[in-house]
VEXTOR-633658 format. One line per 10 residues: for each residue z, x, y of N, C-alpha, C. Coordinates in steps of 0.1 Angstrom, whole numbers. Example, Ala and Ser with C-alpha at 12.3 -4.5 7.8 and 13.67 -1.06 7.14 Angstrom:
2
78,132,-57,78,123,-45,78,132,-33 ~ 71,128,-22,71,137,-11,79,129,0
END
This chain:
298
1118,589,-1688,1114,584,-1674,1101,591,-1670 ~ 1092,582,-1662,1075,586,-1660,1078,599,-1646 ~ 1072,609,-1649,1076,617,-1636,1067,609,-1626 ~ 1081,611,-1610,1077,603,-1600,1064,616,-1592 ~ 1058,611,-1584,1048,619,-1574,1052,620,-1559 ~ 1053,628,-1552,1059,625,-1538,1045,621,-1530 ~ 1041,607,-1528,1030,605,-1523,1034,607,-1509 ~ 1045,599,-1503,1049,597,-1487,1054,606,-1483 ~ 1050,604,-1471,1059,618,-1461,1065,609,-1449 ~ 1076,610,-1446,1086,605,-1433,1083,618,-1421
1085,613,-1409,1080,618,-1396,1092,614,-1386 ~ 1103,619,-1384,1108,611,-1374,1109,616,-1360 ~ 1102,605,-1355,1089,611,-1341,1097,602,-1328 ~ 1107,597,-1331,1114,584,-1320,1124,596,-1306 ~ 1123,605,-1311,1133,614,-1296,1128,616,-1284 ~ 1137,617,-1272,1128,615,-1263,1127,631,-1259 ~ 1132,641,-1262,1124,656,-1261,1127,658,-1251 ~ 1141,653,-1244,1147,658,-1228,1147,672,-1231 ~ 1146,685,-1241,1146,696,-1236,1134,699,-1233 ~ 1125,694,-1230,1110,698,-1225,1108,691,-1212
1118,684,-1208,1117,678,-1193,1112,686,-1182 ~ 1102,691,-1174,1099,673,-1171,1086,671,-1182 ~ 1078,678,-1188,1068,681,-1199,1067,665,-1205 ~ 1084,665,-1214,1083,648,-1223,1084,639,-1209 ~ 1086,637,-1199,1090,627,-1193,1079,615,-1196 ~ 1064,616,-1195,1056,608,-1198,1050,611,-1213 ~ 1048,620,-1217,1042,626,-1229,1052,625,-1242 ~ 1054,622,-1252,1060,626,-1266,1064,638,-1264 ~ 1069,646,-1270,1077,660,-1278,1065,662,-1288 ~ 1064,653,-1297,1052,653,-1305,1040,658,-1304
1036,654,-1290,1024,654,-1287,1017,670,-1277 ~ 1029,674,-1281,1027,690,-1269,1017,696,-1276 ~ 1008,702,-1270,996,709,-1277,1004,729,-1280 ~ 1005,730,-1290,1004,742,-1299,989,746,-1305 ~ 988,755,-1291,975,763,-1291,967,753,-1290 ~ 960,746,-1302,946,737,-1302,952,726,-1311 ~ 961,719,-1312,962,709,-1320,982,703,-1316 ~ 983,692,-1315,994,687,-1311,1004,688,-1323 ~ 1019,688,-1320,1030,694,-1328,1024,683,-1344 ~ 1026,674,-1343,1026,668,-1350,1016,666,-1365
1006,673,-1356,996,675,-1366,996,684,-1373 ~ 1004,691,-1369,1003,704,-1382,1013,701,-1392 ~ 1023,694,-1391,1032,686,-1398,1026,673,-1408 ~ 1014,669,-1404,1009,659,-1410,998,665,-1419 ~ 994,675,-1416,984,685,-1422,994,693,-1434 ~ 1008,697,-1433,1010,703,-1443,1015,693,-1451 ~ 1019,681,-1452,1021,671,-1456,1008,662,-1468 ~ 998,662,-1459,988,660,-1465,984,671,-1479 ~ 984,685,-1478,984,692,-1483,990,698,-1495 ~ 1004,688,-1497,1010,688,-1502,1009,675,-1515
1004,668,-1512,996,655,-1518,1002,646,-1514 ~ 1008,646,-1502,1008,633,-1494,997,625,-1491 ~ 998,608,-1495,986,603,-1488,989,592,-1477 ~ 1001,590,-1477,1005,577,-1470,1016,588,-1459 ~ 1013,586,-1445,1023,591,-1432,1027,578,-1427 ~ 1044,578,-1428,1049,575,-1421,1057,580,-1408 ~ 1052,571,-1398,1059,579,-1385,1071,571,-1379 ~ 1079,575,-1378,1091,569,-1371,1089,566,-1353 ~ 1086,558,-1352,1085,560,-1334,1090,552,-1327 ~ 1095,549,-1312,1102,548,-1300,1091,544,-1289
1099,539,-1278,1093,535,-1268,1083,545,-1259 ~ 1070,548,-1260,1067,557,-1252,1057,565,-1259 ~ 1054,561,-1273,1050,571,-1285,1035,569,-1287 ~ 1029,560,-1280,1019,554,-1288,1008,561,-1286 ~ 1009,573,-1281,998,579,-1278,998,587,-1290 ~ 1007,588,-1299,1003,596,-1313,994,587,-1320 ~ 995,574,-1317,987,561,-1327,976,567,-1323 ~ 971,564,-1306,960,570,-1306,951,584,-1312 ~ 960,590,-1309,957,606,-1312,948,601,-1329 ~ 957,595,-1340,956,598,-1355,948,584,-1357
940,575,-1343,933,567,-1348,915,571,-1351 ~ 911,559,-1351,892,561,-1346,892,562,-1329 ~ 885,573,-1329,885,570,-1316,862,567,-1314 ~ 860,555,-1313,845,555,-1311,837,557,-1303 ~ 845,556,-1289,843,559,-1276,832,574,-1274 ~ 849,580,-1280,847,599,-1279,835,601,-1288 ~ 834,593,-1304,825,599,-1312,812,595,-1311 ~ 808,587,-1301,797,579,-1298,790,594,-1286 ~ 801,594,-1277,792,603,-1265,792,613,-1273 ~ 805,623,-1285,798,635,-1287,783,634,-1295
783,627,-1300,772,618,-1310,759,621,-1300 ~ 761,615,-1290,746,611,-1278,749,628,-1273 ~ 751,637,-1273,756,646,-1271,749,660,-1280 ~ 750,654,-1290,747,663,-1301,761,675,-1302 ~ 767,672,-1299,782,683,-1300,786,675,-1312 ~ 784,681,-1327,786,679,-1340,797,687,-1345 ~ 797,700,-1337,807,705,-1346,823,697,-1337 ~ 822,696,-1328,835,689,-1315,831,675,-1325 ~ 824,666,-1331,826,655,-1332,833,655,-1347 ~ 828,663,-1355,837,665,-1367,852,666,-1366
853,676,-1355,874,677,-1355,874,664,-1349 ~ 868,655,-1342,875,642,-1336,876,636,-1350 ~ 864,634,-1356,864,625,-1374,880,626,-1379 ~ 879,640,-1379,884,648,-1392,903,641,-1389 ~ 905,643,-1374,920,638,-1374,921,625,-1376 ~ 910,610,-1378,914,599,-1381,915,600,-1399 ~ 908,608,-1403,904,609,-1419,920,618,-1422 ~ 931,618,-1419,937,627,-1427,944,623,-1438 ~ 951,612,-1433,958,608,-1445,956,588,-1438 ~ 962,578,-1446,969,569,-1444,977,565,-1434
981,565,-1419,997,562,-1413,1000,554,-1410 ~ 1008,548,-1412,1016,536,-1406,1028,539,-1396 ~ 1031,534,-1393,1039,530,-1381,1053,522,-1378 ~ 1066,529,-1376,1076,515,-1382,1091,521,-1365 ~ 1090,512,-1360,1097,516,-1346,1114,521,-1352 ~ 1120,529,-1342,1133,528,-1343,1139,523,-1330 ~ 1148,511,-1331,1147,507,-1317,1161,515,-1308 ~ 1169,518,-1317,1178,531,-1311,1176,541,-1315 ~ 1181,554,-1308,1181,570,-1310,1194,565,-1320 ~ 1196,566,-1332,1211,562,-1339,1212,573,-1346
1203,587,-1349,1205,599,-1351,1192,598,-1368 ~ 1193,610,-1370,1181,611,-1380,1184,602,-1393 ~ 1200,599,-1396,1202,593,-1407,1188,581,-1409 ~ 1198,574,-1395,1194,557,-1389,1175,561,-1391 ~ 1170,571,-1386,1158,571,-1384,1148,569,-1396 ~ 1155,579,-1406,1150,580,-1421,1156,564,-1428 ~ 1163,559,-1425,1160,546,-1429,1157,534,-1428 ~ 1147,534,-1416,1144,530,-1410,1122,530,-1415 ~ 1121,535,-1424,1112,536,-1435,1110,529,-1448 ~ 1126,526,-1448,1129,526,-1463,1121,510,-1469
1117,504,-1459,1107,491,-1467,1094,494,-1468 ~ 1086,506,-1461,1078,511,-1466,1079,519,-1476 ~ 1087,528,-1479,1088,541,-1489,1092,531,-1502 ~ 1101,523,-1505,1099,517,-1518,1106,529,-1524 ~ 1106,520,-1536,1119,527,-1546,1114,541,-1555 ~ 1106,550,-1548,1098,562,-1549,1107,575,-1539 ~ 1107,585,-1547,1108,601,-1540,1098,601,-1528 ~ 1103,608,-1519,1095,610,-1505,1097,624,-1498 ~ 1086,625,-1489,1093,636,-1481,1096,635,-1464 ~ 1105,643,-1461,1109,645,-1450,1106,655,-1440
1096,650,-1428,1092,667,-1421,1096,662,-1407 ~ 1107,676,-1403,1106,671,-1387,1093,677,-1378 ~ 1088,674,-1368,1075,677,-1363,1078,690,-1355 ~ 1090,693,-1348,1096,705,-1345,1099,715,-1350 ~ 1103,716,-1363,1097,727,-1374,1082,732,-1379 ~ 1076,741,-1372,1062,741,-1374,1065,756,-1383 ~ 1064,755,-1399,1065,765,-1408,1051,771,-1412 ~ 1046,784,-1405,1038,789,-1406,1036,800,-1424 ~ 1034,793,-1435,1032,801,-1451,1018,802,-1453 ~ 1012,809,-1463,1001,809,-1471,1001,797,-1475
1009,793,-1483,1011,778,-1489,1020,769,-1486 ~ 1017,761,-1478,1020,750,-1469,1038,744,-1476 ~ 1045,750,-1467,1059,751,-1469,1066,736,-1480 ~ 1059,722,-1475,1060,712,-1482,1053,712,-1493 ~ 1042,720,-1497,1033,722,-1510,1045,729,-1520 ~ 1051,744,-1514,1065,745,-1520,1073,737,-1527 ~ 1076,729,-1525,1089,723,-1521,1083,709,-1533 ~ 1073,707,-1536,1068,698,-1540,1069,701,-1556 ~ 1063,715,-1553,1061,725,-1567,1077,721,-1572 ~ 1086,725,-1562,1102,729,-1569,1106,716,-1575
1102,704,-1568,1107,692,-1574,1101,686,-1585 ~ 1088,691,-1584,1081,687,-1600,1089,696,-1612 ~ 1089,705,-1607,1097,718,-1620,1111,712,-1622 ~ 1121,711,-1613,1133,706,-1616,1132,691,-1620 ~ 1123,683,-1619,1125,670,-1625,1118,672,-1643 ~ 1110,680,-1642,1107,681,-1658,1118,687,-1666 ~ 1122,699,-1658,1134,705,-1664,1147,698,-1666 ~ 1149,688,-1660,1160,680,-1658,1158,668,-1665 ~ 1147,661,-1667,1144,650,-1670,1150,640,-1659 ~ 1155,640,-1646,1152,631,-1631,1151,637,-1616
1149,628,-1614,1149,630,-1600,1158,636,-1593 ~ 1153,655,-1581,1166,657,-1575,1162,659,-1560 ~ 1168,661,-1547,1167,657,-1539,1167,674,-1537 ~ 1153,680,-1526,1152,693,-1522,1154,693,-1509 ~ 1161,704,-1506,1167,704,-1487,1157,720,-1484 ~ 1145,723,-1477,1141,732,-1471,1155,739,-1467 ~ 1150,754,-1470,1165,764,-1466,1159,778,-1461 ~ 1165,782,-1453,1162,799,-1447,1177,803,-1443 ~ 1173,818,-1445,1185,828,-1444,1188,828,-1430 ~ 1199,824,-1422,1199,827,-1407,1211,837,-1405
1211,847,-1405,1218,860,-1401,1228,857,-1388 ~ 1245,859,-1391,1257,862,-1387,1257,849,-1381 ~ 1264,848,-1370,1269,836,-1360,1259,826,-1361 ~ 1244,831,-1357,1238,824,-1354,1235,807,-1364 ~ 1242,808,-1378,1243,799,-1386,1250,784,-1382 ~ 1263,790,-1374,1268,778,-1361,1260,768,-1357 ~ 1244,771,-1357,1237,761,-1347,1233,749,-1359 ~ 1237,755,-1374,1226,744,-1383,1236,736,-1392 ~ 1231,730,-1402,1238,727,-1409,1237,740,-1423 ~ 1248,738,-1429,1247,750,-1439,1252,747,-1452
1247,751,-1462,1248,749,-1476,1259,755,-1484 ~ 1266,749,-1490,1276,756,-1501,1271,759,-1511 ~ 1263,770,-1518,1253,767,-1528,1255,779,-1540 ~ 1250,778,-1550,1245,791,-1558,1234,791,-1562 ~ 1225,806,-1566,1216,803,-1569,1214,801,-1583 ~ 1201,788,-1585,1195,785,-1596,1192,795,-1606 ~ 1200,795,-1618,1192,806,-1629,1177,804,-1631 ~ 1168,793,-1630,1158,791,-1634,1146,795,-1625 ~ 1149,794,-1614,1142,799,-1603,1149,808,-1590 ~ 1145,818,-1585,1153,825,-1577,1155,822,-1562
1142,810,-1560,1143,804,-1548,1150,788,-1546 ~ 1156,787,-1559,1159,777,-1561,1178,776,-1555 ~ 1183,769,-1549,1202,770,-1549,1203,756,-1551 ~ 1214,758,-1563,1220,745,-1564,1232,741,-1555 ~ 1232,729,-1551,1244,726,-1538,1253,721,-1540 ~ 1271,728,-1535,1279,719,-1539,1283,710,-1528 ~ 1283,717,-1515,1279,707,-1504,1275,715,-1493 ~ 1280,704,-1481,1270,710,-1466,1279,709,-1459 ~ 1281,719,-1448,1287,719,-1435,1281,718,-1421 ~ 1283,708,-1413,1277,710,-1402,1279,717,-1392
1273,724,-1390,1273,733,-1379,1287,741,-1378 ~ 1289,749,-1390,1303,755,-1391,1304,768,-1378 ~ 1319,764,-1381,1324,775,-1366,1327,793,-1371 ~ 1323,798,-1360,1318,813,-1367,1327,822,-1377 ~ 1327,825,-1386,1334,830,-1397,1339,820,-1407 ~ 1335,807,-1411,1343,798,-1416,1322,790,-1424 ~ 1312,796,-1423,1304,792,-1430,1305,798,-1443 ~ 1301,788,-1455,1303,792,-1468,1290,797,-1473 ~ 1280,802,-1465,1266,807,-1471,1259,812,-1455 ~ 1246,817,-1457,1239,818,-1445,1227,813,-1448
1230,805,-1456,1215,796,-1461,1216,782,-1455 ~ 1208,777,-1441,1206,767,-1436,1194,759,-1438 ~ 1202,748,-1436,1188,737,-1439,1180,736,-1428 ~ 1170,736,-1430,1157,732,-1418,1153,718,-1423 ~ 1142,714,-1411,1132,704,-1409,1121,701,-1422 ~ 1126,702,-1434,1121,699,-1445,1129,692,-1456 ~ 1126,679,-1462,1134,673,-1473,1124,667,-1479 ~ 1129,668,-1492,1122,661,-1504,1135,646,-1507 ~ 1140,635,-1507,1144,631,-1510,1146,615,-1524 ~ 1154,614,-1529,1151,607,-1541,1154,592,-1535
1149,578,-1538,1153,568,-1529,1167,563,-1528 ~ 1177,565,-1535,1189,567,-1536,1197,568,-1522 ~ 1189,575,-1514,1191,587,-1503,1194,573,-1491 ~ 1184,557,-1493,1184,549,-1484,1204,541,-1487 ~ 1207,539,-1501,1217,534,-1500,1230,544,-1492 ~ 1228,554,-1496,1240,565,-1493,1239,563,-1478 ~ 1229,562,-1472,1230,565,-1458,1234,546,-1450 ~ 1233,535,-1458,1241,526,-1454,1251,523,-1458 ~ 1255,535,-1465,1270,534,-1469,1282,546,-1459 ~ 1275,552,-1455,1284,565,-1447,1292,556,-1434
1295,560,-1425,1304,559,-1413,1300,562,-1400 ~ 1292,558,-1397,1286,565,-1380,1298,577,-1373 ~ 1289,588,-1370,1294,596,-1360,1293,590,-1350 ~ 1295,607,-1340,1299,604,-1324,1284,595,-1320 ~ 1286,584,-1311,1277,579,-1304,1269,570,-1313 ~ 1277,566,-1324,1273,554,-1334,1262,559,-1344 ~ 1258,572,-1346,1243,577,-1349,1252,579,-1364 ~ 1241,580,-1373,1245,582,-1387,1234,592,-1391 ~ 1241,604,-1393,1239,615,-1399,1235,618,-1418 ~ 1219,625,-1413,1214,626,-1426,1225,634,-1439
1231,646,-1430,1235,655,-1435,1250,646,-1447 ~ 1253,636,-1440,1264,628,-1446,1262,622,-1458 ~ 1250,611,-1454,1243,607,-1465,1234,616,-1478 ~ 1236,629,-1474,1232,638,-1487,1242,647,-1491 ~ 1258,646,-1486,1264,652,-1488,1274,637,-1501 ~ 1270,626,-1502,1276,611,-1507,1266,612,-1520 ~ 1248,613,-1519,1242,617,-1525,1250,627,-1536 ~ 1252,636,-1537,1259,645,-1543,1265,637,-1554 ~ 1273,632,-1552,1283,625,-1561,1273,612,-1575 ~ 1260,613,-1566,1252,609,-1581,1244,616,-1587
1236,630,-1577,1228,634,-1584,1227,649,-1581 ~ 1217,655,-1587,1218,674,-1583,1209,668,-1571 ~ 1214,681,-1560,1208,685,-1546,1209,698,-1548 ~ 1196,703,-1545,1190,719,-1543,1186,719,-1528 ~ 1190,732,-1528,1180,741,-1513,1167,746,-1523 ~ 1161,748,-1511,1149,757,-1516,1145,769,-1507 ~ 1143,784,-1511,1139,788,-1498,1128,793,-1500 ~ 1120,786,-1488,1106,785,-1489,1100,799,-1482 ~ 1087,801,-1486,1082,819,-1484,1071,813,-1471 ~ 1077,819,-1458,1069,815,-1448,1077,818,-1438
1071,817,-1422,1078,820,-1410,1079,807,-1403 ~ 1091,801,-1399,1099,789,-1390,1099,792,-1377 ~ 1087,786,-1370,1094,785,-1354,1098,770,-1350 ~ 1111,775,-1342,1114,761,-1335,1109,759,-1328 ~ 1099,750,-1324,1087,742,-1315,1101,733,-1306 ~ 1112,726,-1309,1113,719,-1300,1122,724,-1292 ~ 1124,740,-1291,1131,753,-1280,1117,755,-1273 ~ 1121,753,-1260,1113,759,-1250,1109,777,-1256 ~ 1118,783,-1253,1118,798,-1260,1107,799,-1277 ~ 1112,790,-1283,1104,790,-1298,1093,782,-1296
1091,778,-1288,1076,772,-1289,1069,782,-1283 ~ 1069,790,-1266,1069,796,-1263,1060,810,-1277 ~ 1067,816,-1284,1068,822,-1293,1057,817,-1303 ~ 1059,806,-1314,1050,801,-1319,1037,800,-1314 ~ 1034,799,-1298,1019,793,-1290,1015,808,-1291 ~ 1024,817,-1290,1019,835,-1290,1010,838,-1309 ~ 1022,835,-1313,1021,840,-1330,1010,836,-1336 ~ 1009,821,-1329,996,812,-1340,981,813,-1334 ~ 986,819,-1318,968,818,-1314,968,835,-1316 ~ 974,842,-1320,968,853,-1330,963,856,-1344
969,845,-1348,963,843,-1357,952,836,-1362 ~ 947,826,-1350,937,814,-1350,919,826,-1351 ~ 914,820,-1362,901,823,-1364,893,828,-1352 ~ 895,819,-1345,883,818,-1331,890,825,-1321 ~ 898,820,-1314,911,827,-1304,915,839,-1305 ~ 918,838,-1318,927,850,-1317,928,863,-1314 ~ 913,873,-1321,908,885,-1319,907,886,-1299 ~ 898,877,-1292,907,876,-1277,911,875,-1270 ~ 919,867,-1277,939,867,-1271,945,880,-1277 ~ 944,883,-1284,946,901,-1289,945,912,-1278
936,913,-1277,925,921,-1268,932,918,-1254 ~ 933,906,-1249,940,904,-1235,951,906,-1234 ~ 960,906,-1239,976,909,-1245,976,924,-1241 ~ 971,933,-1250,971,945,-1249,969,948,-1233 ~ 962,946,-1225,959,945,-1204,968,943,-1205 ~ 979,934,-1206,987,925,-1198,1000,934,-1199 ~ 1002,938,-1179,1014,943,-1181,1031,941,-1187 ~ 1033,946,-1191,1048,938,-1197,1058,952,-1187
END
């Protein structure tokens, strides 16, 4: 078999982000500005990065201001243009130039299952990836560039296709809040765990690892039948974690734990945190915002 390429990336951008109320009431979740660039974009950037060329975005009633954001905008590039503001007119260029997106509605919240397949006549009978835009994974090497590496290695090694679940260590109780992996690790690679399955959101003392899945998937297309084959949960929604727990039964599923720091962007508290971490680290900003920090009484 021809090794497959992970060209696409899945976005599912359709929630309405009531924990940021009143913030999402008119605005996306997506669209919250983190430091100098909206959630979304840094998710499409590591995506890109990763040799994605084609973005698909899952979106909902209310969203359309991301179309905007990732279109031409000629308006803007005309005055900075008459303007002479070259270096401001290049970041405007630069976010229509990033990748390819398209656009495919979800017309219920039916839960991430429903959301991710809800692509599936764009993605075609091809490996893809999965980024939530609320996971903003700050690595040297773009956490989905990882993840890309591990699937190429395990499909050479394997001779097919296997389905990678982003994974990090979450210390004692706090693993309750995720879904969590039954796993061992891979002899071949030490970041590698092979999976025997997944529990959602186990109750404290009764998880079988402390290795949880985050806002990153590599998935094989397989992944669209499994998920119209499962049983809707509570409130009719059909859960991803189901359909890759059915998955199982045809093919190897790995974690991967990726070398980098995870803030939750869509916690008030963890975005909060992330808006701190990343504009110290930002080129221009940061040495500034350093300097001011240190004044500021705590």
């Amino acid at each position: 078999m021809a090794h497959m390429k992970i060209r696409k990336a899945v976005f599912p951008a359709a929630g309405m982000g009531t924990r940021f109320l009143p913030a999402t009431k008119a605005t996306p979740k997506e669209m919250l500005c983190l430091v100098d660039k909206p959630l979304i974009q840094y998710g499409v950037e590591e995506a890109v990065a990763a040799g994605c060329t084609e973005i698909i975005i899952v979106t909902g009633r209310g969203k359309t201001t991301m179309e905007d954001h990732f279109d031409k905008s000629s308006e803007l590039e005309a005055s900075l243009a008459a303007k002479n503001k070259t270096a401001l007119l290049e970041i405007a260029r630069s976010v229509s130039k990033l990748a390819k997106i398209v656009y495919v509605r979800q017309p219920e919240a039916l839960g991430l299952g429903h959301a991710v397949l809800m692509a599936k006549e764009i993605v075609g009978n091809e490996p893809f990836a999965v980024l939530l835009p609320d996971d903003i994974v700050d690595a040297s090497t773009p956490c989905m560039k990882q993840m890309v590496e591990a699937f190429n290695e395990t499909q050479a090694s394997n001779g097919e296709m296997s389905s990678i679940l982003g994974s990090e260590v979450v210390e004692g109780d706090a693993i309750s809040a995720y879904g969590c992996l039954d796993c061992t690790p891979d002899t071949s690679n030490p970041r590698l765990l092979a999976v025997k399955t997944m529990v959602e959101k186990p109750a404290p003392g009764t998880q079988p690892s402390q290795n949880a899945i985050i806002g990153r998937y590599i998935l094989t297309p397989r992944i669209f039948e499994m998920i119209e084959g499962i049983t809707p949960g509570a409130g009719g929604e059909l859960q991803l974690t189901d359909a890759i727990k059915a998955l199982l039964q045809h093919e190897k599923v790995y974690g991967y734990s990726y070398e980098g720091k995870r803030h939750d962007a869509g916690d008030k508290q963890g975005f909060l945190r992330a808006t701190v971490e990343l504009a110290l680290k930002h080129d221009k900003l940061g040495p500034d915002f350093r300097a001011w920090l240190k004044t500021f009484p705590l």
